[in-house]
N, C-alpha and C positions, 0 to 999 in steps of 0.2 A: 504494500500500500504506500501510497505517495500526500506526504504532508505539506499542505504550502503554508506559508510562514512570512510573517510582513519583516521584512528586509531591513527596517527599523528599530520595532518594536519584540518580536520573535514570538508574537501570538501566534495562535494557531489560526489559521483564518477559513480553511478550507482542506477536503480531502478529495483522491482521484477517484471515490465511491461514489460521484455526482457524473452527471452528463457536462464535459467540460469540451468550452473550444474554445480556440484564440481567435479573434476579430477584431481590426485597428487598434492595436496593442494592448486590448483587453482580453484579459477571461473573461468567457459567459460562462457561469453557471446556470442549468434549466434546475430550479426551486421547486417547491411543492408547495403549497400552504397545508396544517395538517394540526389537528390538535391532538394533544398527549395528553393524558388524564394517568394518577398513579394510584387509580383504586384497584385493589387486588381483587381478585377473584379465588376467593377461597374455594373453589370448584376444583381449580386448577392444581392447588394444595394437597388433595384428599381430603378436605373437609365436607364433609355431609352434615350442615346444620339440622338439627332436628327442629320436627312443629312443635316442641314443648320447651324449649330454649329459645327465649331470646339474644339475640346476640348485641352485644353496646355497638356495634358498629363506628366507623370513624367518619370524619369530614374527607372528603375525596374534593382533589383540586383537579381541574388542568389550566393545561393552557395551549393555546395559539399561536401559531405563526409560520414563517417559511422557516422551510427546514433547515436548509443551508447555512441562517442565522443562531438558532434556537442549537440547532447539534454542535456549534463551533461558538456558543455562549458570545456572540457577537452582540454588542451594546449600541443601542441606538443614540444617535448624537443628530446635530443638525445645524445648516447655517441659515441664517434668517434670511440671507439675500446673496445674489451670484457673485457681488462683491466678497463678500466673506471668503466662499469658497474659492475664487481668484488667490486672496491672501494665503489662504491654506495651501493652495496647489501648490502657489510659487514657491514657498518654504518648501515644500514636499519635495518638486523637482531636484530642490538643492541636495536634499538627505539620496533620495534615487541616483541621482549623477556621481556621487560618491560611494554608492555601493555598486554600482556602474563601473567606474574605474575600478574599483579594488577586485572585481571579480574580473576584468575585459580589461588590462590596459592602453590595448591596443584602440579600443573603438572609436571611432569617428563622431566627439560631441556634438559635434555642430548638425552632423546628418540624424543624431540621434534626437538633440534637444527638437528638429523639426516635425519627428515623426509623433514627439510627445506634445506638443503644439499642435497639432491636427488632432488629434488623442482629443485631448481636450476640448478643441473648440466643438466638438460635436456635442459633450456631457454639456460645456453651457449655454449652448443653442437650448436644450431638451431640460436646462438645469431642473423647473419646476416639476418637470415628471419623474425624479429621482427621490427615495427614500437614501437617509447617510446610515451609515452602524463603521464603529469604531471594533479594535479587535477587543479581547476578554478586560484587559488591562485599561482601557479607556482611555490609552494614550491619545491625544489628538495631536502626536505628530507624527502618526503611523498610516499605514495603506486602510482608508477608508472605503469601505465598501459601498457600492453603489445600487440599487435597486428599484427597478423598472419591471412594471407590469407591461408586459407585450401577448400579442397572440400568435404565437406560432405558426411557420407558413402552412395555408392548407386551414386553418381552424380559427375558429370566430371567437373561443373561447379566451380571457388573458391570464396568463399564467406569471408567477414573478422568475424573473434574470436578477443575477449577483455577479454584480462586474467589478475587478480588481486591477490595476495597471499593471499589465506584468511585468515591468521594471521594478515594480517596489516587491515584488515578488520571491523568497526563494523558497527551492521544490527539495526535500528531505525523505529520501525512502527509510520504511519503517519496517 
């Protein structure tokens, strides 16, 4: 199994158990939406409650949400306006370009920093259709994940995408 890891921060952000592709120097993740509930089922146990037994029973929770998030304890954060996230990015580029180097010394920044300027300019065209989530740790100066309900080609229905810059990126086998 394959661990991705914000290049920053060294959250866990993501694993290769999801539907993964690269597109304009993003991961997509295809998401689920899904609720979890942690009421056991004492069926399941060997338990045969009897009709002359009551049992105390407990309070059963769940919760909601896409998986992707929710299984990689991703924390939701957020920027009020495209400005904000402009500010983040840029700081962000800086941290990416340096683990860029340190991993690639060879690479070509300038050919690089362009392909990450088109990167972007597309998330802040669409800024308003993105949900943010930071990784477990809450750092906000780490690979921010992005999410976008879309409907997949062929289907009417939308489903959630988790998109990751894959420069801020690294891939750890487990």
């Amino acid at each position: 199994m394959k661990v991705y890891k914000c290049c920053v921060t060294g959250d866990e952000l993501f694993t290769d158990t999801y539907p993964i592709e690269v597109t304009g120097g993003l991961y997509r993740i295809k998401g689920k939406y899904v609720t979890r509930s942690d009421k056991v089922d004492d069926a399941l146990l060997g338990a045969n409650p009897s009709a002359e037994e009551q049992s105390e029973g407990t309070d059963d929770t769940a919760i909601s949400g896409i998986n992707v998030i929710l299984d990689n304890r991703l924390m939701p954060t957020g920027f009020g306006t495209k400005k904000e996230y402009m500010a983040y990015f840029k700081d962000f580029v800086k941290r990416m370009e340096e683990y860029k180097r340190s991993i690639c010394p060879n690479v070509d920044i300038e050919k690089w920093r362009l392909e990450v300027q088109a990167t972007f300019k597309h998330v802040a065209a669409n800024f308003k259709d993105y949900e943010f989530f930071t990784g477990e740790s809450s750092n906000p100066d780490g690979n921010i994940a992005l999410v976008k309900w879309e409907a997949p080609e062929g289907e009417t229905d939308e489903v959630p995408y988790v998109y990751f810059f894959v420069d801020g990126v690294k891939e750890e086998k487990v």
